[in-house]
VMD Tcl script that draws the C-alpha trace (Angstrom):
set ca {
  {-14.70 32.27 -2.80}
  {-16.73 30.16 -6.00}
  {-13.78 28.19 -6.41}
  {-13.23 27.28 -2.49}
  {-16.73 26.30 -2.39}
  {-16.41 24.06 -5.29}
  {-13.03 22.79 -4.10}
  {-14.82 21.85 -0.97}
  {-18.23 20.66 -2.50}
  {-16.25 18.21 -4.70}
  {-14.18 16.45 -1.45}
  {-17.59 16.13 0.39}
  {-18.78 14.35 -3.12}
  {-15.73 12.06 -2.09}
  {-16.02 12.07 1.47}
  {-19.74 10.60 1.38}
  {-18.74 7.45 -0.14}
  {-17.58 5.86 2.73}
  {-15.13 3.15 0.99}
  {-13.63 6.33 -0.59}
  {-13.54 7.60 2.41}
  {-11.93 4.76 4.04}
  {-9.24 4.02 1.19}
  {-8.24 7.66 1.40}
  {-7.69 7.79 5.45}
  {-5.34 4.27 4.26}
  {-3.58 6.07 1.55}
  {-2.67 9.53 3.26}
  {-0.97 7.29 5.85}
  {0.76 5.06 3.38}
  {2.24 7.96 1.61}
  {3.30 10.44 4.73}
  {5.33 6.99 5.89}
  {6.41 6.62 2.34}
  {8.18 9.94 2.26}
  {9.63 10.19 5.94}
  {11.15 6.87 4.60}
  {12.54 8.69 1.86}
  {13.81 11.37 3.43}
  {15.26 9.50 6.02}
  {16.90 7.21 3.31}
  {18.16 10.13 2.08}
  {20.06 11.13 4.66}
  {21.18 7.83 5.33}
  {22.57 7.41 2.23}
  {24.06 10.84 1.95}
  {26.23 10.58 5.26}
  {27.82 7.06 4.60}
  {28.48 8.44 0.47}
  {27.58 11.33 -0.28}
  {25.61 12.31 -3.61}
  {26.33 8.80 -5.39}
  {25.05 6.93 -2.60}
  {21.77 8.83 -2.70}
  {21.85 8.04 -6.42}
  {22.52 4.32 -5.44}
  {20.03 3.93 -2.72}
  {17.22 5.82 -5.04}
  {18.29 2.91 -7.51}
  {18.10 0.06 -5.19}
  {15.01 1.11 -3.43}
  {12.90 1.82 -7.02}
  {14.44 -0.67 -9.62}
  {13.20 -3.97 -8.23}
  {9.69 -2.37 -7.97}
  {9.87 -1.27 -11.71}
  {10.83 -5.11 -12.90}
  {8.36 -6.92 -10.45}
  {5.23 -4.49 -10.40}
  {3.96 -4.54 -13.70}
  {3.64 -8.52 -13.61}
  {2.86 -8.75 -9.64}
  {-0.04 -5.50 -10.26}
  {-2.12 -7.99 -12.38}
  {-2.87 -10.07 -9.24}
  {-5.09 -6.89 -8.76}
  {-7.41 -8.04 -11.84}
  {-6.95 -11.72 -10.79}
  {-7.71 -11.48 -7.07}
  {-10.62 -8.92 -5.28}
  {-8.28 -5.65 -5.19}
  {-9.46 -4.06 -1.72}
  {-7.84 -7.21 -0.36}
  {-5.20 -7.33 -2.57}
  {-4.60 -3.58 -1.18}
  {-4.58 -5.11 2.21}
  {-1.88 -7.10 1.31}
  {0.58 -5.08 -0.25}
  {0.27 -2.39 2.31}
  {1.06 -4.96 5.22}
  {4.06 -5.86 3.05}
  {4.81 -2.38 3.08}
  {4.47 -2.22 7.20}
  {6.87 -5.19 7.54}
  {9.28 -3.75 5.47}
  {9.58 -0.67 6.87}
  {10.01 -2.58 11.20}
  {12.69 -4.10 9.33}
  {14.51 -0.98 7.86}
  {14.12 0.06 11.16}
  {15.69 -3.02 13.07}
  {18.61 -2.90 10.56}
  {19.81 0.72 11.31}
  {19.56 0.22 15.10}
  {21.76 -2.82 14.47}
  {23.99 -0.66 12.19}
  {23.01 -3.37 9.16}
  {23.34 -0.84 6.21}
  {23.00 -3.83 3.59}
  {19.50 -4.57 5.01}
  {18.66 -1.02 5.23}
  {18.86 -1.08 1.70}
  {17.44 -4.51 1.12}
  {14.19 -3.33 3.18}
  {14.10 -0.36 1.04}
  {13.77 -2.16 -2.13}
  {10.55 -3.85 -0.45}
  {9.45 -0.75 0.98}
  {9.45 0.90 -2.86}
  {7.72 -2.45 -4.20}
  {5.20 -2.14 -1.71}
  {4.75 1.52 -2.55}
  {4.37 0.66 -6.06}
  {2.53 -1.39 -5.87}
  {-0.15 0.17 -3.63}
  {-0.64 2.77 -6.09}
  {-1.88 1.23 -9.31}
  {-4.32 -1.10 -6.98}
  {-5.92 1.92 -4.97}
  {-6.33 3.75 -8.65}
  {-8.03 0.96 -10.17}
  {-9.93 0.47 -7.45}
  {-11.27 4.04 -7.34}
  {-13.73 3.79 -10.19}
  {-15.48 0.53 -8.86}
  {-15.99 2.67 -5.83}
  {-17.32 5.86 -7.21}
  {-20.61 6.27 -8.72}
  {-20.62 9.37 -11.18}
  {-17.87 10.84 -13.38}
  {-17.87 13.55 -10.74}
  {-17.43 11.41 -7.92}
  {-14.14 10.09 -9.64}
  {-12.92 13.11 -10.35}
  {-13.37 13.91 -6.80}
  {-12.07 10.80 -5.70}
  {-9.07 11.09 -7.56}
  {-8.82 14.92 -6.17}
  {-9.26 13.76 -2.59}
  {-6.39 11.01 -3.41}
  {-3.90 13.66 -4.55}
  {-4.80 16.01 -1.67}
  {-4.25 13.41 0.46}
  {-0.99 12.38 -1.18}
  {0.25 16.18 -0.91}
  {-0.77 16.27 2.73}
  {1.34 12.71 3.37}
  {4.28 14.76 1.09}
  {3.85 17.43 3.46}
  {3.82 15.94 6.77}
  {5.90 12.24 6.09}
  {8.88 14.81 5.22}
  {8.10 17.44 7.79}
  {8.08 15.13 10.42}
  {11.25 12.98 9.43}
  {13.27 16.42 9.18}
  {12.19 16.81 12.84}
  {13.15 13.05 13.64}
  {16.42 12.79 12.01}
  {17.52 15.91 13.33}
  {16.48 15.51 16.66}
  {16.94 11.14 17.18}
  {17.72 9.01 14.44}
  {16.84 7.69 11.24}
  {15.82 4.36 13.00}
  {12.54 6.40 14.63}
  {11.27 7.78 11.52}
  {11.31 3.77 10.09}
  {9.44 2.50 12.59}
  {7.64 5.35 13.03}
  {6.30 4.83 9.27}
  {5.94 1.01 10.19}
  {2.91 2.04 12.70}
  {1.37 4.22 10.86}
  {1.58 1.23 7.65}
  {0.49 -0.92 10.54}
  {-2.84 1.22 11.15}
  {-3.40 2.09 7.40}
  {-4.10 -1.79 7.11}
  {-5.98 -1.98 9.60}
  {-8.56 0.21 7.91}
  {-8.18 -1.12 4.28}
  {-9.69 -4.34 6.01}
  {-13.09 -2.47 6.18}
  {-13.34 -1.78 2.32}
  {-15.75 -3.87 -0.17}
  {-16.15 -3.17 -3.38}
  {-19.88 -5.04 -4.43}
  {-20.79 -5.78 -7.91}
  {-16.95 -6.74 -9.22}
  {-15.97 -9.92 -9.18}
  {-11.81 -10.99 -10.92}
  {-11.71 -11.13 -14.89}
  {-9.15 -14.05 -15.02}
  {-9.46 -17.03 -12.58}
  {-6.74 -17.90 -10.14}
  {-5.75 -21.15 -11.92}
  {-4.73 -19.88 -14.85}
  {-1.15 -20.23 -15.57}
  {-0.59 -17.29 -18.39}
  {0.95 -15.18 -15.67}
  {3.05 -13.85 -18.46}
  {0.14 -12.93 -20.79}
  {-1.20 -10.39 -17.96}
  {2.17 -8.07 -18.41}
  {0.84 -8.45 -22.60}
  {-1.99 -7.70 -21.78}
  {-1.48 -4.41 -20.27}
  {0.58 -3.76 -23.13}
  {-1.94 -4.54 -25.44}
  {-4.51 -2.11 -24.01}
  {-2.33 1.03 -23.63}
  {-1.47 0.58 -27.13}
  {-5.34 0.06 -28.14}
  {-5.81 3.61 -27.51}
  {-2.94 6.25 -29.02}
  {-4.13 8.88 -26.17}
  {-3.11 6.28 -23.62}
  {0.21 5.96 -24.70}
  {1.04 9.52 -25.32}
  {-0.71 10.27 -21.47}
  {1.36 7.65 -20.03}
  {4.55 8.43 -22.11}
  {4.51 12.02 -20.62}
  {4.28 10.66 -17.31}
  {6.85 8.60 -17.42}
  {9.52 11.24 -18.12}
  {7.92 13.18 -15.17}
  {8.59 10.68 -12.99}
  {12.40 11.17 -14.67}
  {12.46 14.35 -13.79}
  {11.36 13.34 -10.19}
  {14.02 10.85 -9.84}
  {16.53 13.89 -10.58}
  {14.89 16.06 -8.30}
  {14.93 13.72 -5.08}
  {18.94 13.39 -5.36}
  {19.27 17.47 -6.18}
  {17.37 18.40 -2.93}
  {19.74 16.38 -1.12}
  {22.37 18.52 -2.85}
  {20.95 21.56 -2.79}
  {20.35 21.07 0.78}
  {23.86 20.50 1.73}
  {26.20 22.03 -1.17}
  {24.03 25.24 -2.17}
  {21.98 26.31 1.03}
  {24.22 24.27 3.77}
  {21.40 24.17 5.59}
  {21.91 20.39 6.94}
  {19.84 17.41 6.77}
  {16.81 18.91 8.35}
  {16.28 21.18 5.01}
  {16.10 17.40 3.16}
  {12.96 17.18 4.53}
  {11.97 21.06 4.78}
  {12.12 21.07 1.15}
  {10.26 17.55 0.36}
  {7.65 19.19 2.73}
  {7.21 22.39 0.61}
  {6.11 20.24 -2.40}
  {3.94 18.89 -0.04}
  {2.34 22.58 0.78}
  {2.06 23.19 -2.84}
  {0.21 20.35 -3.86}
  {-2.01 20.08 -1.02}
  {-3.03 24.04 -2.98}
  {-2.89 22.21 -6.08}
  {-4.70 19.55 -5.13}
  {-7.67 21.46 -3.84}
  {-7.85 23.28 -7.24}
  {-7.58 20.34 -8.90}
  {-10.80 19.20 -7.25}
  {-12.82 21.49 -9.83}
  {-11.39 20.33 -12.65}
  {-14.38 19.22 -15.25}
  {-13.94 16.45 -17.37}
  {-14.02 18.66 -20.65}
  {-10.72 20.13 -19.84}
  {-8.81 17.13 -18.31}
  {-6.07 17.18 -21.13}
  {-5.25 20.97 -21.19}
  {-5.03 21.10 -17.59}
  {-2.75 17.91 -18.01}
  {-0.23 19.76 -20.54}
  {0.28 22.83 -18.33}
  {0.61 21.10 -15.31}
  {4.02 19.24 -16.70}
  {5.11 22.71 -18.15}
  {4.84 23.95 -14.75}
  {6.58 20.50 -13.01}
  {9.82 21.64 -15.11}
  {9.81 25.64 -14.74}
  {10.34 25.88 -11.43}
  {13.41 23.62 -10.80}
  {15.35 25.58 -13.88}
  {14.45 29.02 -11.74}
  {15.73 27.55 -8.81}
  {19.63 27.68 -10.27}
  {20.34 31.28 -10.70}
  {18.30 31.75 -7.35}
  {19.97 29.87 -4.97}
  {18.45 30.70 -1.78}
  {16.95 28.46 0.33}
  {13.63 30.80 0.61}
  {13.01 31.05 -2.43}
  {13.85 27.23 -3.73}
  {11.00 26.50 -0.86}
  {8.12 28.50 -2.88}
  {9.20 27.38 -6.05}
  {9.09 23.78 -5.27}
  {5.50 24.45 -3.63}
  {4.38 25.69 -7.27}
  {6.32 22.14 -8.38}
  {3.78 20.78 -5.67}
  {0.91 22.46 -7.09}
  {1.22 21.05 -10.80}
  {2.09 17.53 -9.73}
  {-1.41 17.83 -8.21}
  {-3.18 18.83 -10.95}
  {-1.11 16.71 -13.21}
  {-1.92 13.36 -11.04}
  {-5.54 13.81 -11.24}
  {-5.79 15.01 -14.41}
  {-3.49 12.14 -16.15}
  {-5.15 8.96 -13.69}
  {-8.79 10.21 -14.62}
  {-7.55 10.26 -18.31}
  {-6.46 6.57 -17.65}
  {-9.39 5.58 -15.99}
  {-11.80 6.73 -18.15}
  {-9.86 5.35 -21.85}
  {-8.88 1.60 -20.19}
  {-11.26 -0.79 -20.05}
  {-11.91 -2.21 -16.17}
  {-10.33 -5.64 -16.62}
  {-7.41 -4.79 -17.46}
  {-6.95 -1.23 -15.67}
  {-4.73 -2.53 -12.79}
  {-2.18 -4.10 -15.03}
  {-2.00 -0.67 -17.42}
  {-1.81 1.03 -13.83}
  {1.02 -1.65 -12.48}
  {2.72 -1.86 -16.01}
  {2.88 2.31 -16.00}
  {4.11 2.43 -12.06}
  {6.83 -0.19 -13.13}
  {7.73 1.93 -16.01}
  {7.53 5.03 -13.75}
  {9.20 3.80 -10.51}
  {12.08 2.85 -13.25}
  {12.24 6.05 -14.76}
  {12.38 7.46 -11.16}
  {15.30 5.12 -10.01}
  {17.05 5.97 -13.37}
  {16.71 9.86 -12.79}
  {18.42 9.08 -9.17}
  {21.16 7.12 -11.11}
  {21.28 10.16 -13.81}
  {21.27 13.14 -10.94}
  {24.74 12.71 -9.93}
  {26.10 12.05 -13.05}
  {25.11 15.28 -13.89}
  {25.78 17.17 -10.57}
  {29.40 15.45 -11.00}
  {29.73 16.72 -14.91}
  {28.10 19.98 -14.23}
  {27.56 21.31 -10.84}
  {24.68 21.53 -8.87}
  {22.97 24.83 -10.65}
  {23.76 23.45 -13.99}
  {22.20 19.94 -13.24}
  {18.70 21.90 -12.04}
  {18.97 24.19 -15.30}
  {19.31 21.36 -16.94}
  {16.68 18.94 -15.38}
  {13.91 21.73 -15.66}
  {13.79 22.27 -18.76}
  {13.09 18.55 -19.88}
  {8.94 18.95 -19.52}
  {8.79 22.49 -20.68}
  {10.70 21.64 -24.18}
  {8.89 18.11 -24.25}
  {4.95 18.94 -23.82}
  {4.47 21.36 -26.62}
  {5.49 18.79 -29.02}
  {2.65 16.59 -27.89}
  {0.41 19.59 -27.16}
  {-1.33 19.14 -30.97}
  {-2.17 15.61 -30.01}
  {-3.44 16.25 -26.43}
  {-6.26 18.61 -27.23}
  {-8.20 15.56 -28.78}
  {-7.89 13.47 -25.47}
  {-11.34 16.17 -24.01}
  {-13.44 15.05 -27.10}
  {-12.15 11.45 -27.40}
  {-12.81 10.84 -23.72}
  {-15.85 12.83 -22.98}
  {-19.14 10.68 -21.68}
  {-20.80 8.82 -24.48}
  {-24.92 9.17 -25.26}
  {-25.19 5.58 -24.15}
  {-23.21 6.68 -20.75}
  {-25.82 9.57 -20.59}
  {-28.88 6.94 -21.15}
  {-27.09 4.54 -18.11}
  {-27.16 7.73 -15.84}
  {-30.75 8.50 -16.43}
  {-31.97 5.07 -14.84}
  {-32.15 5.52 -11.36}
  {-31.97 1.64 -10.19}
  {-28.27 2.23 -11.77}
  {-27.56 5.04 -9.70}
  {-25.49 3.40 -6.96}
  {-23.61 1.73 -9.51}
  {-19.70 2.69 -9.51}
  {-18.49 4.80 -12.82}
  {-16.66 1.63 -14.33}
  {-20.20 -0.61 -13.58}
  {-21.72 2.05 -15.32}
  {-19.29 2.61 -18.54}
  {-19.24 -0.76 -18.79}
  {-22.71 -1.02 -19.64}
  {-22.95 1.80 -21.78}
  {-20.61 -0.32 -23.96}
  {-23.05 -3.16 -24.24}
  {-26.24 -0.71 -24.63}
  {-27.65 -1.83 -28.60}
  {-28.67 1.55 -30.47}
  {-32.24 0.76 -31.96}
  {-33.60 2.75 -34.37}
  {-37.49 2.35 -34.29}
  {-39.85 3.10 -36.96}
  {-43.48 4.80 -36.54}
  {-46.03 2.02 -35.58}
  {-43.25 -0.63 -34.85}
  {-44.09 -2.65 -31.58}
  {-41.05 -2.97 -29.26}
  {-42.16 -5.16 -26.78}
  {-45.37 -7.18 -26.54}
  {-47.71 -8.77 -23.74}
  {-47.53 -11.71 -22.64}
  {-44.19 -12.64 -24.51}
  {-41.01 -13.47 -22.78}
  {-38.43 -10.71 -21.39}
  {-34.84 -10.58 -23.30}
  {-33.84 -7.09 -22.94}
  {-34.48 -3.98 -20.83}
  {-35.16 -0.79 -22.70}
  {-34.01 2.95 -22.14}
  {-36.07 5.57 -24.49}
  {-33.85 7.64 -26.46}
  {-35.89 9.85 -27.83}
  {-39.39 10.01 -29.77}
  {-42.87 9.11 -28.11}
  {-44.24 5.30 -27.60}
  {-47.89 4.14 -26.50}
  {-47.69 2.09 -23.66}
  {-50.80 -0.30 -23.31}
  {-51.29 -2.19 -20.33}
  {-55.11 -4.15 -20.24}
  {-57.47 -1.65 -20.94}
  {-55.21 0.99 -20.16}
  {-53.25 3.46 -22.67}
  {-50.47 5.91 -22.26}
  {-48.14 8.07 -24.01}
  {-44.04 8.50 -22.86}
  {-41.19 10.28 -24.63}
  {-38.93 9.67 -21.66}
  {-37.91 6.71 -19.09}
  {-37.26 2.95 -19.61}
  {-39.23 -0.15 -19.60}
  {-38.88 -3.97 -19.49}
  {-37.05 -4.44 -15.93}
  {-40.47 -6.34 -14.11}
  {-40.08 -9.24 -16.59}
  {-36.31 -9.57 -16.08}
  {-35.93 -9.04 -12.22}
  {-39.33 -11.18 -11.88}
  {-39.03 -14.02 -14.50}
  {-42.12 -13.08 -15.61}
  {-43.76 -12.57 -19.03}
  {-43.99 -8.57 -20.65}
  {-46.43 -6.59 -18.54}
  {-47.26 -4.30 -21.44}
  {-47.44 -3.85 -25.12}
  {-45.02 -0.89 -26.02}
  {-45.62 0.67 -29.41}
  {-43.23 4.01 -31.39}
  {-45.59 6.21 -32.25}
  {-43.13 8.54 -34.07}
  {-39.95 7.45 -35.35}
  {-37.90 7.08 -32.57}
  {-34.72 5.39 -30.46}
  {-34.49 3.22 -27.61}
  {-31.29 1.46 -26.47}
  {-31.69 -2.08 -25.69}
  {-29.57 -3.97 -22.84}
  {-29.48 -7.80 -22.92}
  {-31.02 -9.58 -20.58}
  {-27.79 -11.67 -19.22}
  {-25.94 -7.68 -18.88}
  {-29.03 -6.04 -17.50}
  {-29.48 -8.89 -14.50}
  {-25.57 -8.87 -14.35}
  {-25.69 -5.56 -13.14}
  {-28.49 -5.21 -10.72}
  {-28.03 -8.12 -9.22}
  {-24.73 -8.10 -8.45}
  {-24.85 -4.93 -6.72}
  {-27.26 -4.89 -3.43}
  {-27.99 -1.27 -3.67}
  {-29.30 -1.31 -7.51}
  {-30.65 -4.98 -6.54}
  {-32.80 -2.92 -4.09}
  {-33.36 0.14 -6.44}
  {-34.56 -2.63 -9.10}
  {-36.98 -4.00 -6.68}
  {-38.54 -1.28 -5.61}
  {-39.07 0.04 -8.84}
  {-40.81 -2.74 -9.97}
  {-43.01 -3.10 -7.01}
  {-43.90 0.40 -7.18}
  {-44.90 -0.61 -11.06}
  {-47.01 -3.94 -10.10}
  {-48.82 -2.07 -8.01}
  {-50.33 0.17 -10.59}
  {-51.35 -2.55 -12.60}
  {-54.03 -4.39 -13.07}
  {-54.36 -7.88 -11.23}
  {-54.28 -9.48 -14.24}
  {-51.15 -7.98 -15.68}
  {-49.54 -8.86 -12.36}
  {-49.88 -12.69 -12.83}
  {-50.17 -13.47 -16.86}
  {-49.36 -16.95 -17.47}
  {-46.38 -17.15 -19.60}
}
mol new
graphics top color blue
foreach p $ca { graphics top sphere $p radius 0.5 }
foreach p [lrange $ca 0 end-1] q [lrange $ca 1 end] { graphics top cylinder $p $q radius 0.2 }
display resetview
């Protein structure tokens, strides 16, 4: 019962946000007409080929997305990416009429050719919504609940996109679940139009003609940080394993359970089930535990696909691919928040579109692998096999994982942002970002800080210690708060005279940062007003209009 309450707490943190909101109604519609398009594919593929031609069509529809997204992603730093988001997802919705059009017209080329732009699209949707996030949430919680509410999502669309085409292609043709998917792409749109992110504007300018140096430059900032590249290394051979396991449901469906094409998507959809559970647990993950919850998760990916070989009964292949579900939940939000949280904003959608290249290729070259195996092996053999890549692979990089909580956990300067309440409506990466320019000040008993009548140049968050505040005639004493916004946000001179009584700290934003950040953002803009109108108010008339 405490942890359905806190699943549910954290999705109405989410939920409130009402770009989060919006972007997550988008995505769960993107991703149910993502995999009825796989399924369908699937079974497209497997009646004109059999278990190669899955392999093939996997290839086709996921390799051109791994060689074009990481350089096409950066347009999400270079361009605003809620718009960019609109973009790709239309792209998406156009690809998919067309997949449709081509199997009416019995045009299996272009079914194919439309499926390579309906996997680009899908790639590329995903790094741009998960950089996005953190410009849209406001606390560390509210990301983690963002990215929580984006996996349950994505397990609901794995549940129902699959569910649904198993019904379709059963029942009518592969042709209705295509443009089927295209609507719902169509509507998903539709509603991305209504996002806006405030207080981010590009890094790089649209002129500039480096376009190569964006690909380096995601390069350059996974490598910055060793816990990136082990987080996204690991993720990367999931998304292996992932490749292997869409071609051996296929398989399974029709060589171990003969249960038809129907079970294609039966099965999809029971991953679905699971990580919808998974997703909801994942919701009260804390961010002091992100990497251990990471490591078990992949364990778990593996374990369940190895089981499913000496078991091979239908029944029991659908609850252990729910528990494969569950840790691909828990995995997803775990892993992205890691990412989030260790790559600086500027660059995070080209680490995001470089690891979705590198992922989307690993998942092709799984589909490529699968029947290799299946053909050299046998089905059970190939699952044994294929299971037991994450399980033998994690606990090698366990030792290095369990510093990933300490490395990423929130800074003092983060805490000082938090406690300033004009900075509350400020999105996690607004706020991290200024935490990194925040100046640690160490001030002496007796040393004046700031001084009345001078000009403003920084705005000041106490640390700790005590400080007389003098304003006219009037003394105080304060241990907590910050002071120095009025003569910033009113290009006016210092107020007061602000003196450490004890030694003490204070962290000291520039003025350029400080005005950077409120002002860009209406909500803080407003926060920052009233704040200082609620402070001129208290002082005396004077103090309100000292000539500089």
């Amino acid at each position: 019962m405490v942890r359905a309450r806190e699943t549910f707490s954290a999705l109405a943190v989410a939920a409130r946000n009402d770009n989060v909101r919006r972007v997550e109604l988008a995505w769960g519609a993107a991703i149910a007409s993502e995999w009825a398009h796989f399924v369908a594919l699937g079974v497209f593929a497997y009646r004109a080929g059999g278990a190669s031609a899955v392999g093939i069509a996997g290839l086709v529809r996921l390799l051109p997305a791994a060689l074009i997204a990481p350089v096409a992603a950066s347009l999400g730093d270079r361009f605003r990416r809620e718009r960019f988001l609109v973009a790709v997802t239309l792209l998406g919705g156009l690809a998919l009429a067309g997949s449709a059009a081509a199997s009416f017209a019995q045009q299996r080329v272009l079914v194919y050719v439309f499926a390579a732009v309906v996997g680009l699209s899908s790639t590329l949707i995903r790094p741009t919504l998960q950089a996005l996030l953190p410009s849209l949430a406001r606390t560390p919680e509210e990301l983690i609940a963002s990215n929580g509410a984006t996996s349950t999502v994505e397990s609901l669309g794995t549940l129902v996109g699959p569910l649904l085409a198993g019904v379709l292609v059963s029942l009518t043709s592969v042709g209705v679940v295509f443009g089927v998917g295209a609507v719902a792409v169509a509507l998903a749109a539709a509603v991305l139009t209504r996002v806006e992110v405030e207080g981010r504007t590009p890094a790089v300018e649209v002129d500039d003609p480096r376009r190569l140096r964006q690909l380096a430059a995601g390069l350059e900032a996974i490598a910055r940080v060793p816990g990136t590249r082990l987080v996204v290394a690991l993720m990367v051979v999931q998304t292996f394993v992932r490749g292997c396991l869409n071609v051996l449901i296929v398989v399974a469906a029709f060589r171990l359970f003969h249960a038809g094409a129907g079970a294609v998507g039966y099965m999809t959809a029971a991953i679905g089930v699971g990580g919808l559970l998974g997703a909801l647990g994942a919701m009260t993950l804390s961010g002091g535990r992100l990497a251990g919850s990471f490591a078990l998760s992949l364990v778990f990916w593996g374990v369940p696909i190895a089981l499913i070989a000496p078991r091979p009964y239908l029944a029991a292949a659908l609850v252990l691919l729910a528990i494969v579900g569950a840790a691909n939940s828990i995995e997803d939000v775990a892993g992205f928040t890691l990412l989030q949280r260790s790559v600086a904003d500027d660059a995070l959608t080209r680490v995001l579109g470089l690891f979705w290249g590198l992922a989307m290729g690993a998942v092709a070259f799984g589909s490529l692998a699968a029947p290799a195996l299946v053909s050299a092996l046998g089905p059970r053999s190939a699952l044994l096999l294929v299971g037991s890549i994450l399980p033998l692979v994690t606990p090698v990089a366990y030792s290095r994982l369990r510093g990933l909580d300490r490395s990423s956990a929130p800074a003092l300067e983060l805490a000082a942002i938090n406690g300033v309440p004009m900075f509350a409506p400020l999105s996690i990466a607004a706020k991290e970002r200024l935490a990194a320019k925040l100046i640690d000040l160490p001030v002496a008993a007796g040393e004046e800080i700031v001084h009345a009548g001078d000009v403003g140049d920084r705005f000041y968050i106490v640390g700790d210690g005590a400080f007389d505040v003098e304003i006219g005639d009037r003394r105080t004493t304060t241990e907590t708060g910050y002071f120095g916004e009025i003569a910033l946000l009113r290009d006016m001179p210092r107020t007061a005279t602000v003196t450490a009584i004890v030694d003490s700290r204070v962290y000291a934003l520039q003025r350029a940062d400080f005005l950077a950040a409120v002002t860009g953002h209406s909500a803080a803009h407003a926060a920052g007003q009233a704040t200082v109108d609620a402070r001129l108010r208290q002082l005396p008339v004077e103090s309100r209009t000292m000539p500089p």
